[in-house]
Predicted model as a PDB file, atoms N, CA, C, CB and O in Angstrom, pLDDT in the B-factor column:
MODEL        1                                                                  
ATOM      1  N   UNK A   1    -138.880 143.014   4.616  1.00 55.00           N  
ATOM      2  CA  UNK A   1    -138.751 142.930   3.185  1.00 55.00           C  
ATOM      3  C   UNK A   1    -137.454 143.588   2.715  1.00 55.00           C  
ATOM      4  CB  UNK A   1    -139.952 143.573   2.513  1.00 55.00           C  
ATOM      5  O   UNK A   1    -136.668 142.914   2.049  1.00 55.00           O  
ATOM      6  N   UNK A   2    -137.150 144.980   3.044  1.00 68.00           N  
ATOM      7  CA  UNK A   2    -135.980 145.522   2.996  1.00 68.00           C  
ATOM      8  C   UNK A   2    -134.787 144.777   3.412  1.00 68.00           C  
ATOM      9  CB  UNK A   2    -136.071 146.551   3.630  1.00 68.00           C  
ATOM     10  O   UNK A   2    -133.725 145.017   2.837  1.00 68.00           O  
ATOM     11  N   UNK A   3    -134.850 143.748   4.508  1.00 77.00           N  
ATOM     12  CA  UNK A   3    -133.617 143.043   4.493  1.00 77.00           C  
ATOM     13  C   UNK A   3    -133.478 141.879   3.756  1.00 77.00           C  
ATOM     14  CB  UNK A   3    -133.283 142.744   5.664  1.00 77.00           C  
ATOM     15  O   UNK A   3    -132.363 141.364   3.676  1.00 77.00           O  
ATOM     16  N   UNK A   4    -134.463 141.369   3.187  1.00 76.00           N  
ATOM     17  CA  UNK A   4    -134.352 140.242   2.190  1.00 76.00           C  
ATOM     18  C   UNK A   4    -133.587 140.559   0.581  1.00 76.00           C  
ATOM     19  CB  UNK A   4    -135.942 139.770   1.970  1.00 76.00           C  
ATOM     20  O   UNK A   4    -132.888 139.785  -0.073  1.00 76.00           O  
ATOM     21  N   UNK A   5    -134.026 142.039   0.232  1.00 73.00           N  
ATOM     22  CA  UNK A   5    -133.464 142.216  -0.843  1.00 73.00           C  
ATOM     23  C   UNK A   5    -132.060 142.986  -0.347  1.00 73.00           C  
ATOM     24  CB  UNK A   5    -134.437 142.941  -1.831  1.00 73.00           C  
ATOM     25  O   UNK A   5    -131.260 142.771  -1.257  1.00 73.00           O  
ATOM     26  N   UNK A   6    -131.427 143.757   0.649  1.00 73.00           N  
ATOM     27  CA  UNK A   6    -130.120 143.846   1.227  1.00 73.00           C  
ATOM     28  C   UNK A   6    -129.094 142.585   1.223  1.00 73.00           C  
ATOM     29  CB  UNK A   6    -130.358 144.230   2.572  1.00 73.00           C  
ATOM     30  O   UNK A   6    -127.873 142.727   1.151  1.00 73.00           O  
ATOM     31  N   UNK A   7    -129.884 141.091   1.326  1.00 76.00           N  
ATOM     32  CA  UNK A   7    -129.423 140.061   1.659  1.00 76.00           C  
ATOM     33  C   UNK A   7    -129.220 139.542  -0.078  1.00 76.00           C  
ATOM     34  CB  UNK A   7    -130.414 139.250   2.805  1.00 76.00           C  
ATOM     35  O   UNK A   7    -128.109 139.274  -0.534  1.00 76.00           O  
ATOM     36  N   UNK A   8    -130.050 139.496  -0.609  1.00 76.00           N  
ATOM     37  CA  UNK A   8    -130.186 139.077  -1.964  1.00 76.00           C  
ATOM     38  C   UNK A   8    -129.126 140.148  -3.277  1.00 76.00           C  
ATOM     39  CB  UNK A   8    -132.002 139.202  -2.197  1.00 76.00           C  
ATOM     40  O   UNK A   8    -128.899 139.883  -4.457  1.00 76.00           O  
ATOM     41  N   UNK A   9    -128.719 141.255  -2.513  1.00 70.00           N  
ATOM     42  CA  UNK A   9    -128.355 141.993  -3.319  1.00 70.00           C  
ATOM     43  C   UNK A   9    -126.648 141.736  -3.102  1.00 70.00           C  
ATOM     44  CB  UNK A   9    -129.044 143.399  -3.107  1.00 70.00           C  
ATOM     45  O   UNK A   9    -125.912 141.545  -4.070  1.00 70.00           O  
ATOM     46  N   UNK A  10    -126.091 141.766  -1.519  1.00 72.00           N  
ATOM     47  CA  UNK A  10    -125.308 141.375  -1.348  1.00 72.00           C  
ATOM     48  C   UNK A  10    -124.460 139.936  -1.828  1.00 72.00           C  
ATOM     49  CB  UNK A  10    -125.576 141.627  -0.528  1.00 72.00           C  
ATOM     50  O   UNK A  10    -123.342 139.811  -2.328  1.00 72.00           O  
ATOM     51  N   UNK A  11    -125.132 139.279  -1.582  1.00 74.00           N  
ATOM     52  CA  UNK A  11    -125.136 138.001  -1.760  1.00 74.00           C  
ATOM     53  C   UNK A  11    -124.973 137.391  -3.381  1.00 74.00           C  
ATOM     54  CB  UNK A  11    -126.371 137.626  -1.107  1.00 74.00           C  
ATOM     55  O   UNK A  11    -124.567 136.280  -3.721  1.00 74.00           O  
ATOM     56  N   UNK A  12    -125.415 138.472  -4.194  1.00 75.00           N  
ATOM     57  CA  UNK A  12    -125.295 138.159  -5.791  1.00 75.00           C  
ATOM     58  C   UNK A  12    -124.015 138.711  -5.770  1.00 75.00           C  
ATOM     59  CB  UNK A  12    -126.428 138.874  -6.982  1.00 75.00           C  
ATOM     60  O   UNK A  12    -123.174 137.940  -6.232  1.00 75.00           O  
ATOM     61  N   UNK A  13    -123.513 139.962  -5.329  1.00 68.00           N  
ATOM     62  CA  UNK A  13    -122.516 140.777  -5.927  1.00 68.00           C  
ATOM     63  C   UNK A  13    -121.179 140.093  -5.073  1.00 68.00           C  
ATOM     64  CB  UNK A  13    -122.841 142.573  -5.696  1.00 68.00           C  
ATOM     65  O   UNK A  13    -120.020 140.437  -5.308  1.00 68.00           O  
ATOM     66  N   UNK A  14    -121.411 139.455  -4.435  1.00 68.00           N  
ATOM     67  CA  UNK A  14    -120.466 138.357  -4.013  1.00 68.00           C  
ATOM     68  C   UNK A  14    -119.929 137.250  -4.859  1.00 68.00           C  
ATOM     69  CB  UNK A  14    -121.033 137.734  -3.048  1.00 68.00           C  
ATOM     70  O   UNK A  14    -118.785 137.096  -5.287  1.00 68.00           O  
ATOM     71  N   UNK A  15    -121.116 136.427  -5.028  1.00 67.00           N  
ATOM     72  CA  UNK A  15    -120.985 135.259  -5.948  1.00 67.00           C  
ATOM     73  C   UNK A  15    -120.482 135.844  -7.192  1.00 67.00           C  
ATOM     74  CB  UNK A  15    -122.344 134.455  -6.185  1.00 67.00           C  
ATOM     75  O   UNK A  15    -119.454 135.355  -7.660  1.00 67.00           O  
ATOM     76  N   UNK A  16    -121.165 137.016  -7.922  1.00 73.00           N  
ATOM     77  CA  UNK A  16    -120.706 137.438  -9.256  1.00 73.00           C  
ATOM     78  C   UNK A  16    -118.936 138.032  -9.273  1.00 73.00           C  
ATOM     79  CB  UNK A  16    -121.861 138.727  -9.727  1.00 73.00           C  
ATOM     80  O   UNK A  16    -118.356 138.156 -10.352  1.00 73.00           O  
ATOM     81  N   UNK A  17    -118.375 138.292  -8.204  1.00 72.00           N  
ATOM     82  CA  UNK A  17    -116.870 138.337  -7.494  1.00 72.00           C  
ATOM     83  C   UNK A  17    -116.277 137.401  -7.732  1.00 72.00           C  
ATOM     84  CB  UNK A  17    -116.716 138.414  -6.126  1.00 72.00           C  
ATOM     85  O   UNK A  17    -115.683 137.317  -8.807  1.00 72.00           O  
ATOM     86  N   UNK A  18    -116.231 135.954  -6.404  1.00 68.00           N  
ATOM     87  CA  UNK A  18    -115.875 135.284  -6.873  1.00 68.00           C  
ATOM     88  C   UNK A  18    -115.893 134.325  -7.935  1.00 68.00           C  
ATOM     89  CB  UNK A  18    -115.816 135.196  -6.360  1.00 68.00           C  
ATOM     90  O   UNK A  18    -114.996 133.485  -7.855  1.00 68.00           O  
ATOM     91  N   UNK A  19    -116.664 134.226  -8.896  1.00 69.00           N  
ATOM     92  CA  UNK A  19    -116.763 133.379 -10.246  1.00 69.00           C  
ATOM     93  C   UNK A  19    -115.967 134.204 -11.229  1.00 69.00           C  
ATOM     94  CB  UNK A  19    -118.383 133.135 -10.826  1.00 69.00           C  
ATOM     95  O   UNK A  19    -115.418 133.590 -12.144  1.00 69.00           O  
ATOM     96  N   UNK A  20    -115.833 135.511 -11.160  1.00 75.00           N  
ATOM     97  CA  UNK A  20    -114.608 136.189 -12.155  1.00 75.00           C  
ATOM     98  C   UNK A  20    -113.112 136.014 -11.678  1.00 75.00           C  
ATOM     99  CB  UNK A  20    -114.807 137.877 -12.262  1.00 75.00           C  
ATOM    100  O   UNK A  20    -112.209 136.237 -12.484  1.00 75.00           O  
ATOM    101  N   UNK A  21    -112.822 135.610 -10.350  1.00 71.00           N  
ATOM    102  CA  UNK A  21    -111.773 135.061  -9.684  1.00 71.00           C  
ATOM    103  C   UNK A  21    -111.315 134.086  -9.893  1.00 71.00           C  
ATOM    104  CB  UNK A  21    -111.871 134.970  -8.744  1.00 71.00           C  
ATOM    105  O   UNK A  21    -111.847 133.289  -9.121  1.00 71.00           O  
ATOM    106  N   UNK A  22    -110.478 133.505 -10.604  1.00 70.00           N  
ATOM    107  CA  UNK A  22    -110.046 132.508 -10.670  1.00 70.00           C  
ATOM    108  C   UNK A  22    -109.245 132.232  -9.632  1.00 70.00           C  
ATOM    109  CB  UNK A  22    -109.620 132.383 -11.665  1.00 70.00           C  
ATOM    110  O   UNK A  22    -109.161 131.004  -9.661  1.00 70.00           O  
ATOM    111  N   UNK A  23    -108.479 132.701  -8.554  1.00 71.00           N  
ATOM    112  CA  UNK A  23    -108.118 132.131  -7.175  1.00 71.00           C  
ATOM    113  C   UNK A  23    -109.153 131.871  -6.368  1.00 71.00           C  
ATOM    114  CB  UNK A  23    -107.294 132.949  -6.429  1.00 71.00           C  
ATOM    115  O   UNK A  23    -108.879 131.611  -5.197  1.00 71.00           O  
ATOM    116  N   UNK A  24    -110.363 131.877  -6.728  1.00 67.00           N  
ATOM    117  CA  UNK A  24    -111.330 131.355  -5.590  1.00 67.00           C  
ATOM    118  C   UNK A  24    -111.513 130.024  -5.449  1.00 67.00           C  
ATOM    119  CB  UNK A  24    -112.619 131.819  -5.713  1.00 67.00           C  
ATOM    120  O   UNK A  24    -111.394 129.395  -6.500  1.00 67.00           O  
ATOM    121  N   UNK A  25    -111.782 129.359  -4.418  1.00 73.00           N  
ATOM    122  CA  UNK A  25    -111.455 128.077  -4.468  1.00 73.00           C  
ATOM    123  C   UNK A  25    -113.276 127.318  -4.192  1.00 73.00           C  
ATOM    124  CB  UNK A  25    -110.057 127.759  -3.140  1.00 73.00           C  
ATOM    125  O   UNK A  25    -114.268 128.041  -4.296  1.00 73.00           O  
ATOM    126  N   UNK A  26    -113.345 126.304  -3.960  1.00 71.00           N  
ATOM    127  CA  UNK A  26    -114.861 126.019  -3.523  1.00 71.00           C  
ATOM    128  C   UNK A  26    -115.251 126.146  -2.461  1.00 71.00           C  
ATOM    129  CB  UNK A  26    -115.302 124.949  -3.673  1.00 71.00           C  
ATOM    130  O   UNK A  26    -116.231 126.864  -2.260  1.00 71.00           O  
ATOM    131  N   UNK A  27    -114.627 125.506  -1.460  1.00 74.00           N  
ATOM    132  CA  UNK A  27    -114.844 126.015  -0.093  1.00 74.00           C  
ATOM    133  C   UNK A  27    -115.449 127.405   0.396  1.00 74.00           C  
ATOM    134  CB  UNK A  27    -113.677 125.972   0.415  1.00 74.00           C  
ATOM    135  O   UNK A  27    -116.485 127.561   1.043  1.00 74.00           O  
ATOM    136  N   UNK A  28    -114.429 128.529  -0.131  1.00 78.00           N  
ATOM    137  CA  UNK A  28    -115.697 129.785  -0.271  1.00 78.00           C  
ATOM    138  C   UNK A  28    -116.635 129.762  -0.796  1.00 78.00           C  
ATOM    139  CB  UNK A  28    -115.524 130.822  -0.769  1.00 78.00           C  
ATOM    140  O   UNK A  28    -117.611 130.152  -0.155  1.00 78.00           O  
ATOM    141  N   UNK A  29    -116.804 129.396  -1.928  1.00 75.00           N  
ATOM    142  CA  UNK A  29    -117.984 129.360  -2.616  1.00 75.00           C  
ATOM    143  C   UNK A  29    -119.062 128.487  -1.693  1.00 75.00           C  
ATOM    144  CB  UNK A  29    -117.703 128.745  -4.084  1.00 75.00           C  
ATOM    145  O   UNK A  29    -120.191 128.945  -1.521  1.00 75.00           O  
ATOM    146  N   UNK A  30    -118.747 127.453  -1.218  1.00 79.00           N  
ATOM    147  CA  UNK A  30    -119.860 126.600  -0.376  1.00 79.00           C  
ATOM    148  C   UNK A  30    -120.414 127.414   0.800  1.00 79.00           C  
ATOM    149  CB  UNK A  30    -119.209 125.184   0.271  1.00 79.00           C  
ATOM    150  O   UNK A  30    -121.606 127.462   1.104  1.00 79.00           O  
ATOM    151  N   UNK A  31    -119.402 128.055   1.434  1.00 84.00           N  
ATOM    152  CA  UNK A  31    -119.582 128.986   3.109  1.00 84.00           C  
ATOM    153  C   UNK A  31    -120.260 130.285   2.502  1.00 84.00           C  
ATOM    154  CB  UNK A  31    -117.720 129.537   4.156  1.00 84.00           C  
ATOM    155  O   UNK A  31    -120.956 131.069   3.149  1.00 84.00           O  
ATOM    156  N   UNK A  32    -120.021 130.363   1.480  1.00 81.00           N  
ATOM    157  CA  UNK A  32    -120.967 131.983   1.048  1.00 81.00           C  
ATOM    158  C   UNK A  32    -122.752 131.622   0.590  1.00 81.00           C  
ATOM    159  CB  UNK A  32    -120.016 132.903  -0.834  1.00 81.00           C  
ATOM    160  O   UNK A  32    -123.740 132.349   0.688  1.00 81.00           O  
ATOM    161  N   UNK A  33    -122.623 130.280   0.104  1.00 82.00           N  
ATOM    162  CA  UNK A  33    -123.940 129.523  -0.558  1.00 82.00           C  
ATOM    163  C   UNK A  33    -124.685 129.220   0.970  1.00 82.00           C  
ATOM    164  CB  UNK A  33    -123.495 127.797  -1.665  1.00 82.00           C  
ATOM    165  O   UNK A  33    -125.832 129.627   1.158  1.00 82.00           O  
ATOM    166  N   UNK A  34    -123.906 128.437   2.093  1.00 86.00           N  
ATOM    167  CA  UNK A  34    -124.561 128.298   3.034  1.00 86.00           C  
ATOM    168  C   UNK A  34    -125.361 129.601   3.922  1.00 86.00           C  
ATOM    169  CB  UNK A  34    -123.713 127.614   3.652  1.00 86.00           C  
ATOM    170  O   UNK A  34    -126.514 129.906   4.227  1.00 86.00           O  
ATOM    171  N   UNK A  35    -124.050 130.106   4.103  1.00 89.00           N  
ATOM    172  CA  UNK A  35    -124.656 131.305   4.912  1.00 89.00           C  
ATOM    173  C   UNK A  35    -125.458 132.218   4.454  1.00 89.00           C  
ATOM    174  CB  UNK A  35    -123.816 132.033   5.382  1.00 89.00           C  
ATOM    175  O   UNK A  35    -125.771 133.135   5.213  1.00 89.00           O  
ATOM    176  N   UNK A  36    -125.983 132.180   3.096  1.00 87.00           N  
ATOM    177  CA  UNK A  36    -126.953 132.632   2.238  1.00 87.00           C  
ATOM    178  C   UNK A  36    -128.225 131.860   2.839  1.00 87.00           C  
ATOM    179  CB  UNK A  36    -126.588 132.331   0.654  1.00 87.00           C  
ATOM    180  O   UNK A  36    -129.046 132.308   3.639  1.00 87.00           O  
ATOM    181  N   UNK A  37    -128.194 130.919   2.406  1.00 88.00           N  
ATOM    182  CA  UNK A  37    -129.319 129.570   2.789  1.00 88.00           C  
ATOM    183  C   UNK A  37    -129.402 130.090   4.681  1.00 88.00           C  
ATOM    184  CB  UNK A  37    -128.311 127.299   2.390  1.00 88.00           C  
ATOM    185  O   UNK A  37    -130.518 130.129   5.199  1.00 88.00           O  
ATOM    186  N   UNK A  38    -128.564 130.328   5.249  1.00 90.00           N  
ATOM    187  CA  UNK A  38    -128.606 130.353   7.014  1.00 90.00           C  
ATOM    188  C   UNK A  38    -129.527 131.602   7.195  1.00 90.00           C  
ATOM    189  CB  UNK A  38    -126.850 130.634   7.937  1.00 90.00           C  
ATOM    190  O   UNK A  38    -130.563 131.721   7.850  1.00 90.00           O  
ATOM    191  N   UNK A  39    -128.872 132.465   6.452  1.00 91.00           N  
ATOM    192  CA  UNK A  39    -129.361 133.979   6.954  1.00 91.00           C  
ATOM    193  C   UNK A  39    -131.095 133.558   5.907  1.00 91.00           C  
ATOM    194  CB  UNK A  39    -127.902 135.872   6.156  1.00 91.00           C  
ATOM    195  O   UNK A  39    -131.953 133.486   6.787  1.00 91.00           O  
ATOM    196  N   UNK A  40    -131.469 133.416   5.149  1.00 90.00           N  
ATOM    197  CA  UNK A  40    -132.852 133.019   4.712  1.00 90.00           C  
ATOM    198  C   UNK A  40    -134.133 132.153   5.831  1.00 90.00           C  
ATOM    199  CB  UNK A  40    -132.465 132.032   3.458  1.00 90.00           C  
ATOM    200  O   UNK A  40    -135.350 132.222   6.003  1.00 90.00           O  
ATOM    201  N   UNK A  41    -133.117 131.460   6.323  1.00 90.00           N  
ATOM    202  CA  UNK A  41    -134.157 130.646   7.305  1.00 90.00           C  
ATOM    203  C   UNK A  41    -134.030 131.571   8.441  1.00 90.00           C  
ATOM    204  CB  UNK A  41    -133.749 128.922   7.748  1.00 90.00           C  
ATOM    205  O   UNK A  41    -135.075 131.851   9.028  1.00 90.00           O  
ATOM    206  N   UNK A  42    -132.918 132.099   8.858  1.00 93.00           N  
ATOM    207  CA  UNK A  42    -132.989 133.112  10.030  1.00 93.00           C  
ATOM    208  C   UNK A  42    -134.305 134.280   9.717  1.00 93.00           C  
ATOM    209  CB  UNK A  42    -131.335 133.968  10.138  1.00 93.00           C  
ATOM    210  O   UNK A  42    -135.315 134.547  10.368  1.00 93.00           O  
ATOM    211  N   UNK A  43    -133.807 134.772   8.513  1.00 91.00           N  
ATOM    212  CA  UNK A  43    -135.662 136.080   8.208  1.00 91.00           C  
ATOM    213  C   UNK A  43    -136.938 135.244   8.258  1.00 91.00           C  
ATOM    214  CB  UNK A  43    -135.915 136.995   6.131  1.00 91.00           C  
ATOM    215  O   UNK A  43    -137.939 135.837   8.660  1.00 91.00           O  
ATOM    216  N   UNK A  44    -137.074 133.849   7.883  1.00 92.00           N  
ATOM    217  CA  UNK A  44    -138.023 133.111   8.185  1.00 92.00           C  
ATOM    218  C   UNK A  44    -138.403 132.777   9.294  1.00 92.00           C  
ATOM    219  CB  UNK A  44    -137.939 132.325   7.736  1.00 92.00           C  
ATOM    220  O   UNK A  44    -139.537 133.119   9.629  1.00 92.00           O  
ATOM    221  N   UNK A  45    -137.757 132.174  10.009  1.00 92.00           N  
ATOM    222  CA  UNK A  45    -137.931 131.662  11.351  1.00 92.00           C  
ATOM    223  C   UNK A  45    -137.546 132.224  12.389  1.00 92.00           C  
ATOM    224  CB  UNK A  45    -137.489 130.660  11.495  1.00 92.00           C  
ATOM    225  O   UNK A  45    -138.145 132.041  13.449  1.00 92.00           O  
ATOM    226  N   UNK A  46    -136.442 133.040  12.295  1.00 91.00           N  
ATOM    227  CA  UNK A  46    -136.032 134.399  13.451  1.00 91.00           C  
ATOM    228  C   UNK A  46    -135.219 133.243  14.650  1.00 91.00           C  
ATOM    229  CB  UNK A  46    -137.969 135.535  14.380  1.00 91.00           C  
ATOM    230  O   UNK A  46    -135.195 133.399  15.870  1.00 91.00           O  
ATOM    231  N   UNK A  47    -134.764 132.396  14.073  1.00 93.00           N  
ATOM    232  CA  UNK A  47    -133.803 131.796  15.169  1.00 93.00           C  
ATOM    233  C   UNK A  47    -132.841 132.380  15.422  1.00 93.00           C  
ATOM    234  CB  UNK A  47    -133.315 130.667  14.992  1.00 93.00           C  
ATOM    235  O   UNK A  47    -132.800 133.194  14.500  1.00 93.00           O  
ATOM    236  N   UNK A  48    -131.805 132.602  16.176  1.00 95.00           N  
ATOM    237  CA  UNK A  48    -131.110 133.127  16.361  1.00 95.00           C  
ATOM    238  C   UNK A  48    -129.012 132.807  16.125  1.00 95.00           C  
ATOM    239  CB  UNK A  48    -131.811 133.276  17.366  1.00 95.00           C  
ATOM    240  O   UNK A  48    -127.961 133.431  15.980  1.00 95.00           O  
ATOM    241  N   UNK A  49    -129.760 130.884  16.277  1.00 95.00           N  
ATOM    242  CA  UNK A  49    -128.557 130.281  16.031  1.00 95.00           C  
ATOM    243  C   UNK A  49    -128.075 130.494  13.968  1.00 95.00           C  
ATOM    244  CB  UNK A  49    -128.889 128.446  16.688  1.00 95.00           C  
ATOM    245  O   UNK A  49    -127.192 130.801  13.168  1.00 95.00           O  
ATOM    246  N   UNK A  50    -129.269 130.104  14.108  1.00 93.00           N  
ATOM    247  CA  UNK A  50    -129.084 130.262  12.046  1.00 93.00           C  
ATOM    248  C   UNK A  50    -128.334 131.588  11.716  1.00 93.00           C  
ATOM    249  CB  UNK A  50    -130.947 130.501  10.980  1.00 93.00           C  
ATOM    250  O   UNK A  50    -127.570 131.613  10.751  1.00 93.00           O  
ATOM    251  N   UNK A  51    -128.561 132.845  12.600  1.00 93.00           N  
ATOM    252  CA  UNK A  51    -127.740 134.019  12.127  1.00 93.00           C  
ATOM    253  C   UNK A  51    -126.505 133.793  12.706  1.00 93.00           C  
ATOM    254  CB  UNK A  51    -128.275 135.426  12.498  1.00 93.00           C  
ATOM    255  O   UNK A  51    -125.618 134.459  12.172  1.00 93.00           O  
ATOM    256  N   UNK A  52    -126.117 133.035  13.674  1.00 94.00           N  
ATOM    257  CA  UNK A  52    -124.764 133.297  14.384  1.00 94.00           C  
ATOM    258  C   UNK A  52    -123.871 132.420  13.226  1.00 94.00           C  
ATOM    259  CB  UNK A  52    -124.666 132.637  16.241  1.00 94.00           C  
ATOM    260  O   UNK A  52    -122.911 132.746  12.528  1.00 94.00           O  
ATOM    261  N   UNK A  53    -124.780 130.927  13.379  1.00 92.00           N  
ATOM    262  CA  UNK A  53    -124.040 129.905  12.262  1.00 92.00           C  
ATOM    263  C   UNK A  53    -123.388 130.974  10.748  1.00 92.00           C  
ATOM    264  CB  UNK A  53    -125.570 128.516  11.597  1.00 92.00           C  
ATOM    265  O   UNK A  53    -122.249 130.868  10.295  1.00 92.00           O  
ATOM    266  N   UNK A  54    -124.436 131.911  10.234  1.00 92.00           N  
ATOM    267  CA  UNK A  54    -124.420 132.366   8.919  1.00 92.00           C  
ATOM    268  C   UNK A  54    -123.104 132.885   9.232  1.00 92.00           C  
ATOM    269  CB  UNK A  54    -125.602 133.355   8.347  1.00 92.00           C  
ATOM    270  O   UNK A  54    -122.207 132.110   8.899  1.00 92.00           O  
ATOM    271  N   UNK A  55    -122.508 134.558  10.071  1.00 91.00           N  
ATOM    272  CA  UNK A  55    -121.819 135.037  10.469  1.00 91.00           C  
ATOM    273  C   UNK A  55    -120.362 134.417  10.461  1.00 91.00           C  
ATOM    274  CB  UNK A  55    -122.356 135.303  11.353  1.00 91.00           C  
ATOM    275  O   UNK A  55    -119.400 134.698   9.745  1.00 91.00           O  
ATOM    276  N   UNK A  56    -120.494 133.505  11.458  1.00 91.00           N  
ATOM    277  CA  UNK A  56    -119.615 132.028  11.179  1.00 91.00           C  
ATOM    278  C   UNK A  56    -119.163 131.963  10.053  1.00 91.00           C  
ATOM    279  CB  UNK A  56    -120.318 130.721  11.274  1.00 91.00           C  
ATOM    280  O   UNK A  56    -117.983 132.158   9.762  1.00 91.00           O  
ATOM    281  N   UNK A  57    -120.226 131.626   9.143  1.00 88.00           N  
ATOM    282  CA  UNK A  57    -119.700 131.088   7.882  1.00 88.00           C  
ATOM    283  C   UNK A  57    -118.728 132.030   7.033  1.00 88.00           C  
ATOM    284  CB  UNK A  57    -120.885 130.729   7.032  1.00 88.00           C  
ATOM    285  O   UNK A  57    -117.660 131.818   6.459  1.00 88.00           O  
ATOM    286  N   UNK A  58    -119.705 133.390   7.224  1.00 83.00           N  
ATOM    287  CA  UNK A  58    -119.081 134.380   6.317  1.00 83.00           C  
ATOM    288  C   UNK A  58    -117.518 135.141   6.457  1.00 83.00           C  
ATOM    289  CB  UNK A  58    -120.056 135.408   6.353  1.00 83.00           C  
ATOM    290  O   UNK A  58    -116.906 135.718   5.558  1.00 83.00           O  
ATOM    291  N   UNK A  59    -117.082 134.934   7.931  1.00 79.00           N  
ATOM    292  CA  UNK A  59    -115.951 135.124   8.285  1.00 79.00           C  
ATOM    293  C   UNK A  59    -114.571 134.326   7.984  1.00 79.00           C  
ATOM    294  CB  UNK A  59    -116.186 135.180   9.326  1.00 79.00           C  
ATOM    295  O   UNK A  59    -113.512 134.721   8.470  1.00 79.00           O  
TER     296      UNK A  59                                                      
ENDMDL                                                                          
END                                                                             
């Protein structure tokens, strides 16, 4: 539970970043939305690829 709201907390104060950015482009915005969505099914399902994919994304 503690890492869902770590994930949820992060993950807002990101998005709320880049949308005051006007150099942000979409592409980040899509790889930060995914790997949000990745790391969610990873606490669900505990796959392992879904966290590597997320990681991926976020880099």
């Amino acid at each position: 539970m503690q890492k869902n709201a770590v994930l949820i907390l992060a993950t807002s104060q990101a998005y709320f970043l880049m949308t005051n950015d006007v150099r942000t482009d979409a592409i980040l915005t899509s790889c930060v939305i995914i790997s949000s969505w990745l790391f969610g099914t990873y606490f669900e399902k505990g796959k392992l690829k879904n966290l590597l994919f997320a990681a991926v994304l976020l880099v």
